[in-house]
C-alpha positions as a Markdown table, in Angstrom:
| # | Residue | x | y | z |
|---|---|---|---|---|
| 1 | Unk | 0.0 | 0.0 | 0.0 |
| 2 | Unk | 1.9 | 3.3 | -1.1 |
| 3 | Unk | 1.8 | 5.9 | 2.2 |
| 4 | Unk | -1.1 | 8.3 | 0.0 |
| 5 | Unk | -3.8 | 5.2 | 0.4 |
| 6 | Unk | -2.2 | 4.7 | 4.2 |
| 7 | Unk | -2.9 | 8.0 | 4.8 |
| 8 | Unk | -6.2 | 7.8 | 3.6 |
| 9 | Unk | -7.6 | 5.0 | 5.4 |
| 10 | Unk | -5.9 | 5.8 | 8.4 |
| 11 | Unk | -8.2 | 9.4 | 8.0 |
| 12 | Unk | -11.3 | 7.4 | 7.5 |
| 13 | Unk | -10.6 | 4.8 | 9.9 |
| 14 | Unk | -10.2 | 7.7 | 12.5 |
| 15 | Unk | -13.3 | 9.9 | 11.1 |
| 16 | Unk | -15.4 | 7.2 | 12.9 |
| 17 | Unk | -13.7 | 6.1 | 15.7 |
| 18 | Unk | -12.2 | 9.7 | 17.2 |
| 19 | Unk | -15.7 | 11.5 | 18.2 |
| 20 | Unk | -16.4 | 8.5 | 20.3 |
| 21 | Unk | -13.4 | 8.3 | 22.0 |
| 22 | Unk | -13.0 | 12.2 | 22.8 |
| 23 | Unk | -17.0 | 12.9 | 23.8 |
| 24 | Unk | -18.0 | 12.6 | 27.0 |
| 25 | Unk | -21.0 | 13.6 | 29.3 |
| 26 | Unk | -21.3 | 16.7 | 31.0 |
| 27 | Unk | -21.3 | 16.2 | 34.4 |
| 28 | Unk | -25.5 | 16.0 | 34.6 |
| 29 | Unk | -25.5 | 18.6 | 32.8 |
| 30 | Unk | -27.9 | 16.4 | 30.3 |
| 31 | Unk | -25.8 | 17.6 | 27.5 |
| 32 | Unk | -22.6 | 16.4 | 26.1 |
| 33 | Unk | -19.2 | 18.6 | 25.5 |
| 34 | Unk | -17.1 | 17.0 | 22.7 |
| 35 | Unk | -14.1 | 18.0 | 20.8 |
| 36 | Unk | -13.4 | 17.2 | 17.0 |
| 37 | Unk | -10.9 | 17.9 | 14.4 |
| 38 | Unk | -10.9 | 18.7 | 10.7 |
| 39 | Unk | -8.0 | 16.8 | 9.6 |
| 40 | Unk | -8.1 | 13.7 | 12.8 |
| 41 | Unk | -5.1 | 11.5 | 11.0 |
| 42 | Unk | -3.0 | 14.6 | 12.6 |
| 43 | Unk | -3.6 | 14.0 | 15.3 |
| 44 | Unk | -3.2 | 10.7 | 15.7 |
| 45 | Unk | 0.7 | 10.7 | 14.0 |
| 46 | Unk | 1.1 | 13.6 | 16.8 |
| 47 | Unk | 0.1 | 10.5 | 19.5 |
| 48 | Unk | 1.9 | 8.3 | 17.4 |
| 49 | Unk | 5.1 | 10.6 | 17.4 |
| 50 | Unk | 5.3 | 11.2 | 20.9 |
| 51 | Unk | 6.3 | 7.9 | 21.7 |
| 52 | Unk | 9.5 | 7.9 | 19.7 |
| 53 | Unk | 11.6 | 9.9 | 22.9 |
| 54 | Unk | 9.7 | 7.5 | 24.7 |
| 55 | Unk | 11.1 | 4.6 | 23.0 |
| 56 | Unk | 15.0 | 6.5 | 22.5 |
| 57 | Unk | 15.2 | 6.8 | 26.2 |
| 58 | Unk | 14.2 | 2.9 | 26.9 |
| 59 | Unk | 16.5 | 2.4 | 24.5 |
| 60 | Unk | 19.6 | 4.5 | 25.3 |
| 61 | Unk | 19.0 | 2.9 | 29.0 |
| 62 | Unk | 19.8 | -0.7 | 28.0 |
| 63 | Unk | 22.8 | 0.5 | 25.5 |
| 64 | Unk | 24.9 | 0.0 | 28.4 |
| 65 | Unk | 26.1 | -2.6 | 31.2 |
| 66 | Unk | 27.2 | -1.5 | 34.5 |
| 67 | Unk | 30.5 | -2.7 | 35.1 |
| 68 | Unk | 32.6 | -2.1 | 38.9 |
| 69 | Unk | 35.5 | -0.5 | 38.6 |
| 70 | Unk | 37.4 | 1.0 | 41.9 |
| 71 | Unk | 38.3 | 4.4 | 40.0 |
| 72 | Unk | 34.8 | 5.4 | 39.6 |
| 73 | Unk | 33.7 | 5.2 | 43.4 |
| 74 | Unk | 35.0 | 8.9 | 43.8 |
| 75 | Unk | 32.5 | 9.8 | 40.3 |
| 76 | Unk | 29.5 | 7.8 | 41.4 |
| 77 | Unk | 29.5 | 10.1 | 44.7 |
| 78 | Unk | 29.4 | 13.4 | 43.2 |
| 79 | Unk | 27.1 | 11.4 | 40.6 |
| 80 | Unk | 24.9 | 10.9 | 43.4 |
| 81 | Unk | 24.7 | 13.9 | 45.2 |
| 82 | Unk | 23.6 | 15.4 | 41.9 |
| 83 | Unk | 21.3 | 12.6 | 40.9 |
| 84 | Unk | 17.9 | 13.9 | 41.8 |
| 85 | Unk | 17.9 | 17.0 | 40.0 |
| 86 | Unk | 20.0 | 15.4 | 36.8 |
| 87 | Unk | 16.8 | 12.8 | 37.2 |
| 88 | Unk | 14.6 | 16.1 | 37.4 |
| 89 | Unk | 16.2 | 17.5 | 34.1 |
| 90 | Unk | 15.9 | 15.0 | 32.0 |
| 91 | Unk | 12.0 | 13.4 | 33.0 |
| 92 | Unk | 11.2 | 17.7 | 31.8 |
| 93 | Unk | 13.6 | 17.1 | 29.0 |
| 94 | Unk | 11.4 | 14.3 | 27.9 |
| 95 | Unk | 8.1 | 15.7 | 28.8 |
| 96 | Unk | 8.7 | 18.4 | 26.8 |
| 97 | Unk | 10.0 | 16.4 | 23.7 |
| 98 | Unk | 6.8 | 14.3 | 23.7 |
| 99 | Unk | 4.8 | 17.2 | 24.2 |
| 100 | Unk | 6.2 | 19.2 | 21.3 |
| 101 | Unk | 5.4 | 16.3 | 18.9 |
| 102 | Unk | 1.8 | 15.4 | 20.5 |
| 103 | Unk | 0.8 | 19.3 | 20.2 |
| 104 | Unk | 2.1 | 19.7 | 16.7 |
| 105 | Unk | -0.2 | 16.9 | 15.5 |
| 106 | Unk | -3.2 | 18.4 | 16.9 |
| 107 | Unk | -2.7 | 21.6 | 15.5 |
| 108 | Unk | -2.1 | 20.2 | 12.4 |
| 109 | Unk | -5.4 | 18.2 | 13.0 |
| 110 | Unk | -7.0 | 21.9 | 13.2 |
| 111 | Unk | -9.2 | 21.4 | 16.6 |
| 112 | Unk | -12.8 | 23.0 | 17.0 |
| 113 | Unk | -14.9 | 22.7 | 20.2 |
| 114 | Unk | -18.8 | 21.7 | 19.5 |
| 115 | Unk | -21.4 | 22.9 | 21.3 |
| 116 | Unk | -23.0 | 21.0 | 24.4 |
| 117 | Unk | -25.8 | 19.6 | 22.6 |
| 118 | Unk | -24.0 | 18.1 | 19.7 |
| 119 | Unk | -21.6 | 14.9 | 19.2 |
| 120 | Unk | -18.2 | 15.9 | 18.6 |
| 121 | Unk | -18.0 | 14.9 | 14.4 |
| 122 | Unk | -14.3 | 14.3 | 13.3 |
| 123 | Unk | -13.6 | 15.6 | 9.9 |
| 124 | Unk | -15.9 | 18.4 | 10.5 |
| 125 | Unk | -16.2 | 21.0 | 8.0 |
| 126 | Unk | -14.7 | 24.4 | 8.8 |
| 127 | Unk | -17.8 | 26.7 | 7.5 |
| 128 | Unk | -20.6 | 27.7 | 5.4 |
| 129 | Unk | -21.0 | 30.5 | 3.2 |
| 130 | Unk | -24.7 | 31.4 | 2.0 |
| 131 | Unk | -24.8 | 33.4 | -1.1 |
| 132 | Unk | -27.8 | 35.5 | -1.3 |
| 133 | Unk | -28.1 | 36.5 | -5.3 |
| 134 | Unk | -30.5 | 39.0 | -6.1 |
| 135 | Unk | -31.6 | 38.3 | -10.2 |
| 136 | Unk | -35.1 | 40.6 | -10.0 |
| 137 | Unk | -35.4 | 42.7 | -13.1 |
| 138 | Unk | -34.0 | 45.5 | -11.8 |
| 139 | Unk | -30.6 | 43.8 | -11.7 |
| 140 | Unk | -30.6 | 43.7 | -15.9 |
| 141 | Unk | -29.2 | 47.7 | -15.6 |
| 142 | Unk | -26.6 | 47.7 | -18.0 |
| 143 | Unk | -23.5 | 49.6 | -15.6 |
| 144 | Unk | -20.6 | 49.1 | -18.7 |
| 145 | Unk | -18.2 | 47.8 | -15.9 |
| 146 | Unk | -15.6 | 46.2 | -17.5 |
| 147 | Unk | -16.0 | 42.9 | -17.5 |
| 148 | Unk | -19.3 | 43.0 | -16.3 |
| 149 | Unk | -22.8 | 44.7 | -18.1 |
| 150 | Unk | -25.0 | 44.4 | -15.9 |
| 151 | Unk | -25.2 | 44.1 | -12.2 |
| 152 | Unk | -26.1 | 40.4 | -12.5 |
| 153 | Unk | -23.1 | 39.9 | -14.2 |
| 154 | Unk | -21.4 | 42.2 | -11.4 |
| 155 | Unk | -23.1 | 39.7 | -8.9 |
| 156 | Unk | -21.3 | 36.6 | -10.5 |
| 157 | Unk | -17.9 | 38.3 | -10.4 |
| 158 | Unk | -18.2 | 39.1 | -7.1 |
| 159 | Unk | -19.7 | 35.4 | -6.0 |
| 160 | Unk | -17.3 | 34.0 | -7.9 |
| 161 | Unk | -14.6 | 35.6 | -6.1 |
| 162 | Unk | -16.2 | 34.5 | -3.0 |
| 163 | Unk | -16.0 | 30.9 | -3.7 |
| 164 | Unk | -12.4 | 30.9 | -5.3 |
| 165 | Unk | -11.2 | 32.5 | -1.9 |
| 166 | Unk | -12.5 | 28.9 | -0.1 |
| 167 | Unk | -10.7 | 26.0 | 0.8 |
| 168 | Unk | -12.1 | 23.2 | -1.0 |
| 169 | Unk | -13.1 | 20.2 | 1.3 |
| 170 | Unk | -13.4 | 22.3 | 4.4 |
| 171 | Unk | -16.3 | 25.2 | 3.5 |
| 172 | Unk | -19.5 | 24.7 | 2.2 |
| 173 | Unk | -21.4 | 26.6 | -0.2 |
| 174 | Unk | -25.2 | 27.2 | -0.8 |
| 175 | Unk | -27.1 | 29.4 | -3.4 |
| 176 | Unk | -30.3 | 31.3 | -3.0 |
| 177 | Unk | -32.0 | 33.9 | -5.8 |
| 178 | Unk | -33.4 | 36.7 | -4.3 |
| 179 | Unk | -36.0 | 36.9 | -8.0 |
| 180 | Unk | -39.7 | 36.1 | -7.0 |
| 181 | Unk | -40.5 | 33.7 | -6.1 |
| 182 | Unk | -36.8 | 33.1 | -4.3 |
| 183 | Unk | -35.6 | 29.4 | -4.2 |
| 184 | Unk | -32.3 | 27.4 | -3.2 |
| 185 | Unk | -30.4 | 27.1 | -6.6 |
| 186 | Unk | -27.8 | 24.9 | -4.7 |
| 187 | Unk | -28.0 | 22.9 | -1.4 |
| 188 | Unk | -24.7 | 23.3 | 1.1 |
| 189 | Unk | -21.8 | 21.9 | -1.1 |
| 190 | Unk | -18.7 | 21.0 | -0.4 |
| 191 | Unk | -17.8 | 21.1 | -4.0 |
| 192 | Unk | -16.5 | 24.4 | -5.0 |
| 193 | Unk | -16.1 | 23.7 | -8.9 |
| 194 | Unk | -20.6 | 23.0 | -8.9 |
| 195 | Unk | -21.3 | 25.7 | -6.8 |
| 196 | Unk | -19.3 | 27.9 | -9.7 |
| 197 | Unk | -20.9 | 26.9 | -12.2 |
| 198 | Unk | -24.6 | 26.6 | -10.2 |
| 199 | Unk | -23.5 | 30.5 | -10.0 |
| 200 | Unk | -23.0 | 30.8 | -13.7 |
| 201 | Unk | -26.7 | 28.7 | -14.6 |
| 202 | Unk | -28.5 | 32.3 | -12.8 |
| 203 | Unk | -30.3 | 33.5 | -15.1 |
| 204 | Unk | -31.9 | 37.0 | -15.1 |
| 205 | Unk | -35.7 | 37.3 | -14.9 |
| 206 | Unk | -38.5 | 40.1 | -15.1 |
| 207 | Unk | -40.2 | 39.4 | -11.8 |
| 208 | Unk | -39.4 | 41.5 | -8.7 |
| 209 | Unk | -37.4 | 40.8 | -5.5 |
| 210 | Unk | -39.1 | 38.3 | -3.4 |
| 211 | Unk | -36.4 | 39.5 | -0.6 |
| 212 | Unk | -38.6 | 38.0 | 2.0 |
| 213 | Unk | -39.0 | 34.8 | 0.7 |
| 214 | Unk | -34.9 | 34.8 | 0.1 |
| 215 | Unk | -34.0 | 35.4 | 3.7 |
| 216 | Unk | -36.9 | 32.6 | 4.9 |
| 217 | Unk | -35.1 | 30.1 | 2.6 |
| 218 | Unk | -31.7 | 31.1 | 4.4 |
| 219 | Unk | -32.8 | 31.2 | 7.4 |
| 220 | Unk | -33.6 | 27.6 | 6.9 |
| 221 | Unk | -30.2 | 26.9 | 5.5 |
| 222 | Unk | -29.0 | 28.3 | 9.1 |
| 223 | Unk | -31.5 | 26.1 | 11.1 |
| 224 | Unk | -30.5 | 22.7 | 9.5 |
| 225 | Unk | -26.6 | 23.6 | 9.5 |
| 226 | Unk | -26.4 | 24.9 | 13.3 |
| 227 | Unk | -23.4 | 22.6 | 14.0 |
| 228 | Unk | -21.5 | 24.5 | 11.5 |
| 229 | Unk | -18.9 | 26.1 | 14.0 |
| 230 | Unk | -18.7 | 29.2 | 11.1 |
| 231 | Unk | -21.4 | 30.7 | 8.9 |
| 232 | Unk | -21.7 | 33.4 | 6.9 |
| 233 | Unk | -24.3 | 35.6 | 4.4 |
| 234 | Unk | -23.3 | 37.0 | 1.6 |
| 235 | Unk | -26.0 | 39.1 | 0.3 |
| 236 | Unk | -25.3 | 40.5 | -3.6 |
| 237 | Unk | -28.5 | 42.7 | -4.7 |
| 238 | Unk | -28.4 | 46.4 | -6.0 |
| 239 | Unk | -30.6 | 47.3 | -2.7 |
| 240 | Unk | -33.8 | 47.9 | -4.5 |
| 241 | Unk | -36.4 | 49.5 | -2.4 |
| 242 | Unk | -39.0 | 48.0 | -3.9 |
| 243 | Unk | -37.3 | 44.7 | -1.8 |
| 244 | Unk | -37.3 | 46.5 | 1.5 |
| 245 | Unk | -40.6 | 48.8 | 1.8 |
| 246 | Unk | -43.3 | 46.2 | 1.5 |
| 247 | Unk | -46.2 | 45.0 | 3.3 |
| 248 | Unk | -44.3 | 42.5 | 5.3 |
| 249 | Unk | -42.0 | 45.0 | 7.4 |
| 250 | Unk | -42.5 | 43.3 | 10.4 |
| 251 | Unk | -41.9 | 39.6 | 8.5 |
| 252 | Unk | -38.7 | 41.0 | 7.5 |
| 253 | Unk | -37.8 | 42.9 | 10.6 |
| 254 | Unk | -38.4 | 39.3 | 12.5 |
| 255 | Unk | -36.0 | 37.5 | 9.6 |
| 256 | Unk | -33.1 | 39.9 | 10.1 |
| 257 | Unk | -33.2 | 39.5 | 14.3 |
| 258 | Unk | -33.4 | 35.6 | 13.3 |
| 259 | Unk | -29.9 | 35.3 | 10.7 |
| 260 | Unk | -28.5 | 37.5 | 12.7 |
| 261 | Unk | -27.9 | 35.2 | 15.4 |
| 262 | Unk | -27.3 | 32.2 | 12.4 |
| 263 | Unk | -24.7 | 34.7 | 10.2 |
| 264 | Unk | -22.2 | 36.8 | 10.0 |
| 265 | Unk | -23.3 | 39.0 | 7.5 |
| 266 | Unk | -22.3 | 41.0 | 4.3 |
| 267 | Unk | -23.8 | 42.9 | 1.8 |
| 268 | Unk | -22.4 | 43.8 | -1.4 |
| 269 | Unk | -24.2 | 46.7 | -3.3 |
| 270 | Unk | -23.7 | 47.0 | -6.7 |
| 271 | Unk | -25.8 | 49.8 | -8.0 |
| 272 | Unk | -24.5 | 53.0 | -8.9 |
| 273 | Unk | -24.7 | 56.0 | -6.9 |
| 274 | Unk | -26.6 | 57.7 | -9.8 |
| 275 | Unk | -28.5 | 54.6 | -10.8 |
| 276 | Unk | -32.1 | 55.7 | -11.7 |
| 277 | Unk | -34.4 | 52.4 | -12.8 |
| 278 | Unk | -37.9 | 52.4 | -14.6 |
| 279 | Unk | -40.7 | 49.8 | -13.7 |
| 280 | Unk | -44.4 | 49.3 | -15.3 |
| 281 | Unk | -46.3 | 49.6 | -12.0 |
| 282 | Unk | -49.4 | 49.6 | -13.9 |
| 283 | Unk | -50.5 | 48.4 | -17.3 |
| 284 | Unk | -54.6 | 48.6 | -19.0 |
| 285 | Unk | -55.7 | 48.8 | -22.8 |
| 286 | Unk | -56.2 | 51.7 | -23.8 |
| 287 | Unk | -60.0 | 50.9 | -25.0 |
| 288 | Unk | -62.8 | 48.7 | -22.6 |
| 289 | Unk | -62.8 | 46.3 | -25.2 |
| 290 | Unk | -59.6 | 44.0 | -26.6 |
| 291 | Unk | -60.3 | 41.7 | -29.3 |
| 292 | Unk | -57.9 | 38.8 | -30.5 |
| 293 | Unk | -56.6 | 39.5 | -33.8 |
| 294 | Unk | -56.9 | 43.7 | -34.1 |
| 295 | Unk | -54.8 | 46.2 | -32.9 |
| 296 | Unk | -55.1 | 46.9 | -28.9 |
| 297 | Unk | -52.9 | 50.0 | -27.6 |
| 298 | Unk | -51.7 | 49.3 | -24.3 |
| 299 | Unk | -51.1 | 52.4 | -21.7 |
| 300 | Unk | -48.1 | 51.7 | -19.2 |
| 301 | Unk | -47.0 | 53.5 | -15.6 |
């Protein structure tokens, strides 16, 4: 077996054996406080390492015989006044050694504390990023940016950006449109390369922001993915107000106190400061009476 596969299966083996081994219960507390790593085969080679001074001093003790000789009475005296503290020095020494080798493997196995009511989960992932895209029609604005045309396409550079700054394996990404009616485009993914291109498949549409209905679907994202020791909202919209004065103030109000405590949150707005955006608020023929095949005028707000 080359040492790549060891490695491997000594990772798996210790994903399911490690959470059991370092949970424990919580004194009556009813709850159980648990400790897991992201990368556990560290920490094992730290155990396993910290036996090698171990094993040098057993071994450097049997390298030699003791054999009487009249000359070293007057040494073995002064040896033995000074025996307890060289004894002293060296147990530290090796302390110390073991210590250095045992720590380094359990930083290297990246530790994270869980919560009280959860089961310590080795291999646990590092995070979860929640990217809140807003593709309403106002979003279509052609800004000329270079690179980007309009702010949708301003949205996918900056998302994109997001994702490449990840480390894949460790963070998780999920997708939400903003457009109405708002739905998950991508479920919590540890696969960085399909959550860029589930970015790219956004397409733009003429309906309005549903931001209510966005922030409902992430606040379920937060609910199911508490364990998650980081999470965070990016939220990419040109900050319509048509998204934030409606009817449901106090729905939205509630939502925000509510991902608060799930997120750390950002918002990246990518309208212009002189941005100006026409809508058809209202639209009615011009005549009572439309009939299929003739002419109909249409009058538009």
């Amino acid at each position: 077996m080359t040492a790549g596969r060891l490695w491997k299966a000594l990772d798996a083996v210790v994903s399911d054996v490690l959470p059991n081994l370092l949970a424990f219960d919580a004194a009556g507390a009813g709850g159980v406080v648990a400790v897991g790593f992201v990368t556990p085969a560290f920490a094992v080679a730290g155990a396993v390492l910290a036996v090698i001074p171990i094993a040098i001093h057993l071994l450097n003790r049997r390298r030699y015989r003791t054999m009487p000789w009249a000359a070293m009475d007057f040494l073995r005296a002064a040896l033995r006044r000074n025996h307890r503290r060289m004894k002293f020095e060296q147990w530290t020494l090796l302390v110390v050694r073991c210590a250095v080798l045992a720590l380094l493997g359990v930083a290297l196995a990246r530790p994270m504390a869980c919560e009280p009511a959860g089961l310590a989960q080795a291999g646990a992932r590092a995070g979860l990023h929640v990217l809140l895209i807003d593709n309403s029609l106002s979003m279509a604005y052609l800004a000329n940016r270079s690179g980007a045309a309009s702010h949708l396409d301003q949205a996918k550079v900056i998302g994109r950006g997001i994702i490449e700054r990840l480390t894949a394996g460790t963070e998780a990404v999920a997708i939400v449109t903003a457009a109405a009616p708002a739905h998950v485009v991508l479920q919590p993914t540890y696969d960085l390369a399909a959550a860029g291109r589930a970015l790219d498949r956004i397409d733009q549409t003429a309906s309005h922001t549903d931001l209510v209905g966005a922030l409902s679907l992430v606040v379920q994202i937060g609910r199911e993915n508490v364990r998650q020791p980081f999470r965070r909202l990016d939220m990419i919209t040109d900050a319509g107000r048509s998204g934030w004065e409606t009817a449901e103030t106090e729905r939205l109000a509630s939502l925000g106190q509510e991902i608060s405590q799930l997120f750390q949150i950002r918002h990246f707005n990518v309208a212009l400061p002189d941005q100006w955006n026409a809508a058809p608020v209202e639209l009615a023929p011009q005549v009572p009476l439309v009939r299929a095949g003739f002419r109909t005028d249409l009058l538009a707000t």
